[in-house]
N, C-alpha and C positions, 0 to 999 in steps of 0.2 A: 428676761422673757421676751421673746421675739413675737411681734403683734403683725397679721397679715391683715394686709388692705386690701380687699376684695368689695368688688362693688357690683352689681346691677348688670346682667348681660356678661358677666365674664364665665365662659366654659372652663370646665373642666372634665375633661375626656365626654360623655355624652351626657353631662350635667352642663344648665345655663341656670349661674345664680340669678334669681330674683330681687328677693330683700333679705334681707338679714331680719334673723327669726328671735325669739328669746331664748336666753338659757336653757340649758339643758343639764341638772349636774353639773351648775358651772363650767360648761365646756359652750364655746359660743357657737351656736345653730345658725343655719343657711338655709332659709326657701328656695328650693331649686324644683326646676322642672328637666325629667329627663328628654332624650329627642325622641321617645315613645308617646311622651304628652304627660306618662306618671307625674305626679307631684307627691313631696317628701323633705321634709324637716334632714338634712345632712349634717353632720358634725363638721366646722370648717375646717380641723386639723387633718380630716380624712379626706376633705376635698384635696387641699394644698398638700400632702403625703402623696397622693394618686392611689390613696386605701379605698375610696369610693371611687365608682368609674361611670355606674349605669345604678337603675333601679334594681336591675337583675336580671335586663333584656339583656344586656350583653352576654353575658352568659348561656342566656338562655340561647342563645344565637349561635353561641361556639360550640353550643354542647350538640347542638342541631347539625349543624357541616359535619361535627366529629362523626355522627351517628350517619348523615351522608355520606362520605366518606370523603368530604372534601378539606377535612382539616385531618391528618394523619392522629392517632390514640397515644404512638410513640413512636416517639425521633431517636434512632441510632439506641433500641434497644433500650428506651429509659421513659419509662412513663410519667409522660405529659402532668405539670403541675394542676393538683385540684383549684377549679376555678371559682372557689369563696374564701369570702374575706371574711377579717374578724368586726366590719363592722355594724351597726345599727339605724337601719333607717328608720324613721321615723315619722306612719304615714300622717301628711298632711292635708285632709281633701275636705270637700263638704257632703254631711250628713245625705248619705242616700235611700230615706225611708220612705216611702211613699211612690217611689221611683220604679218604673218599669223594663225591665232588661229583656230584651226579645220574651220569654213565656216566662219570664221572671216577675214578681212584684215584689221592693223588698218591704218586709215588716218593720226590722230596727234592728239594727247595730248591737252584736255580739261584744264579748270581751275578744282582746286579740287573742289569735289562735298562738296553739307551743312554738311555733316559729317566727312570732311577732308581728304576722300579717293581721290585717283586717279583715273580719268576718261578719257577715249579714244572714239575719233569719228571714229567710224568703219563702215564695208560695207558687207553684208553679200554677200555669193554667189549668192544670187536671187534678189538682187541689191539694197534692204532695208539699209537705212546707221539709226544708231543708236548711245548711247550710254552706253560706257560698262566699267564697275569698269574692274582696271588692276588685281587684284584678282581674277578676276572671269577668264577672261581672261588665267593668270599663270596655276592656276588651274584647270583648265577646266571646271567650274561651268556652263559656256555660254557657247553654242557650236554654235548658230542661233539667228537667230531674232524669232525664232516660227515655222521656216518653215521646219526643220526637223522634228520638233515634228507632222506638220500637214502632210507630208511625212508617215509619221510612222504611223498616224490612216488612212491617204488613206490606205495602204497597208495593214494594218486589217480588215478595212472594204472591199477590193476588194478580199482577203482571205478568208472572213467567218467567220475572227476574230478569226485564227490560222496563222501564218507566219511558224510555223514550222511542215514539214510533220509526219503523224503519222505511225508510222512501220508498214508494211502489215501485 
């Protein structure tokens, strides 16, 4: 059995390990933090394989050019390999209850949702309580339950459908 020596600041594709985490189903864990800022329990056989790469920004990034059309869908006629892996991250963060996310406040931590992400029961500022990946959250992908966004077409539609004045 071949033992990797991984320590402290060593990258792996847009993984920088941390510390070495505890077991996991006897397979030995890695605190890494992506270059997004995610943090995430990795399997160290899938760091050192190159099965882990990113938290899922990466991806998310490739899928985004493909959809711009700056990464081609297919080369020479042969569709481009699906960009997920078989493996399992494992979020690692601290408790976000209490915490306020632009019109977010979250209530308390969900069981992880069917794709093993982390889920928060939240509360918007117009009283709607939901739920909301912590990703989205961190990031600011959620900022409302909808109700900014229907804020924002009021206010175009009470406009004329300019919010911003035009120079005399």
């Amino acid at each position: 059995m071949m033992t990797h020596i991984v320590s402290a600041g060593d990258k792996f594709n847009r993984w920088t390990v941390i510390e070495e985490s505890e077991k996991h189903e006897g397979k030995r864990m890695m605190r890494c933090q992506c270059s997004c800022g995610w943090l995430a329990r990795v399997r160290l056989q899938d760091l050192v394989q190159g099965h882990s790469k990113s938290c899922g920004c990466l991806r998310d990034d490739e899928l985004s050019m493909i959809r711009k059309g700056q990464i081609p869908e297919n080369i020479h006629g042969k569709r481009l390999k699906k960009l997920n892996s078989h493996f399992v991250c494992y979020q690692d963060f601290n408790d976000l209850a209490g915490q306020k996310f632009n019109r977010w406040t979250v209530i308390k931590r969900n069981q992880n949702s069917h794709d093993k992400k982390v889920v928060y029961s939240c509360e918007c500022e117009c009283g709607w309580i939901g739920k909301v990946r912590a990703r989205d959250l961190i990031q600011g992908h959620s900022k409302s339950c909808g109700c900014l966004r229907l804020e924002h077409v009021e206010r175009l539609n009470s406009s004329g459908g300019n919010i911003r004045k035009r120079p005399a």
